[in-house]
C-alpha positions in Angstrom: -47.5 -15.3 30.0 -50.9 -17.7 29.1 -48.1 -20.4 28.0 -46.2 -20.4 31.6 -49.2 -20.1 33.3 -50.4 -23.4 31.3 -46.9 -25.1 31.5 -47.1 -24.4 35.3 -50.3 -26.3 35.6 -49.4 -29.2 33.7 -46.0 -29.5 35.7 -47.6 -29.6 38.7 -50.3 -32.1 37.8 -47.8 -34.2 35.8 -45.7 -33.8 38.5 -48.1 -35.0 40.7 -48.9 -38.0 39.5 -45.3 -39.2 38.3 -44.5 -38.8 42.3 -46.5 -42.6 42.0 -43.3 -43.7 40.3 -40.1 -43.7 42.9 -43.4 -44.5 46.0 -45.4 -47.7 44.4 -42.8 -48.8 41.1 -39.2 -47.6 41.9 -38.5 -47.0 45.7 -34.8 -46.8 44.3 -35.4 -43.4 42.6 -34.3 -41.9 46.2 -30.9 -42.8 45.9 -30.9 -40.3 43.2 -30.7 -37.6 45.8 -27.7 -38.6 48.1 -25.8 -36.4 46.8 -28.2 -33.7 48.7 -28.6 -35.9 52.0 -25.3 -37.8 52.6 -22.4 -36.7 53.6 -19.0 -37.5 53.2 -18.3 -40.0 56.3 -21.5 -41.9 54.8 -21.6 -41.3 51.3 -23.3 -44.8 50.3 -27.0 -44.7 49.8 -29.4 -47.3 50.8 -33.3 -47.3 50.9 -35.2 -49.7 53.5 -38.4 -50.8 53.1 -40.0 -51.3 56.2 -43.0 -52.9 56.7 -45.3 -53.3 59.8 -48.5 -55.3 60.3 -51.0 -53.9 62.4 -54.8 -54.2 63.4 -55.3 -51.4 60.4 -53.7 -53.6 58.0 -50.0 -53.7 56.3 -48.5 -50.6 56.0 -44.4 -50.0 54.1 -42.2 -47.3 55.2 -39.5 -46.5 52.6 -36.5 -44.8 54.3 -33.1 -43.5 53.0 -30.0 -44.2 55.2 -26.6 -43.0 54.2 -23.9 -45.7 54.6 -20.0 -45.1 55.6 -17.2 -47.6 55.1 -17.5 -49.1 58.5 -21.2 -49.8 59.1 -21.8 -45.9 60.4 -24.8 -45.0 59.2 -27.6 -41.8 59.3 -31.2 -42.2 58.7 -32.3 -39.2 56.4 -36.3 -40.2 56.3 -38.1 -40.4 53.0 -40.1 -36.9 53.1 -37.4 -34.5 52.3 -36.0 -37.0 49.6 -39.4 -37.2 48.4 -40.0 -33.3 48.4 -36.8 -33.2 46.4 -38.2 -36.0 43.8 -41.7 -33.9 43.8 -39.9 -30.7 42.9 -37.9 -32.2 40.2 -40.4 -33.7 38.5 -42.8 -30.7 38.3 -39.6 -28.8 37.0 -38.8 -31.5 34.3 -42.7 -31.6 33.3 -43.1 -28.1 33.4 -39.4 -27.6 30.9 -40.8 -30.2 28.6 -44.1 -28.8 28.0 -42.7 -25.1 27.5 -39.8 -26.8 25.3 -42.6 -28.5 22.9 -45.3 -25.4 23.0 -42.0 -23.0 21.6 -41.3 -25.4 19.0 -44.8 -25.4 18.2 -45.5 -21.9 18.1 -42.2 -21.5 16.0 -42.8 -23.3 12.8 -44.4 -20.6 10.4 -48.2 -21.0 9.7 -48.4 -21.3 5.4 -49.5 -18.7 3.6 -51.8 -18.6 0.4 -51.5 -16.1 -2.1 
């Protein structure tokens, strides 16, 4: 139980963190979950940046819009995908961290005679 406990954890603060990736480096990453968000008669996914200037400074809004064949289109916001992106990174983190602690506990300590 220690070792899900401890996989847990580190999914959920390596999960955390790598949530910085599809934000600040790869916007794109939300695409990966149209197949969630977009339905058939807009099956294309797009994601806008938007960006707005303000007495507070610049801000960027990153939204995901489903795209059909003749310009239709639905705005599906970034939070959900986002929520989606979070969750599947704490569950990949978490998997690889219990994968390499069973291989590790699984190799045989030596013995001496």
């Amino acid at each position: 139980m220690p070792r899900v406990v401890t996989a847990l954890a580190t999914g959920l603060v390596g999960g955390g963190f790598s949530i910085v990736i599809p934000v600040a480096i790869w916007p794109g990453e939300a695409k990966l979950t149209a197949p969630l968000f977009c339905s058939p008669p807009t099956p294309t996914p797009m994601v806008v940046s938007d960006t707005f200037h303000d007495s507070d400074g610049t801000s960027t809004n990153y939204t995901l819009y489903c795209v059909g064949d003749h310009g239709t289109l639905t705005n599906e916001g970034f939070a959900l995908p986002m929520l989606v992106m979070l969750t599947a990174h704490i569950l990949i983190v978490t998997a690889l961290v219990l994968l390499i602690r069973s291989r590790s506990r699984t190799t045989p300590t030596p013995t001496t005679p």
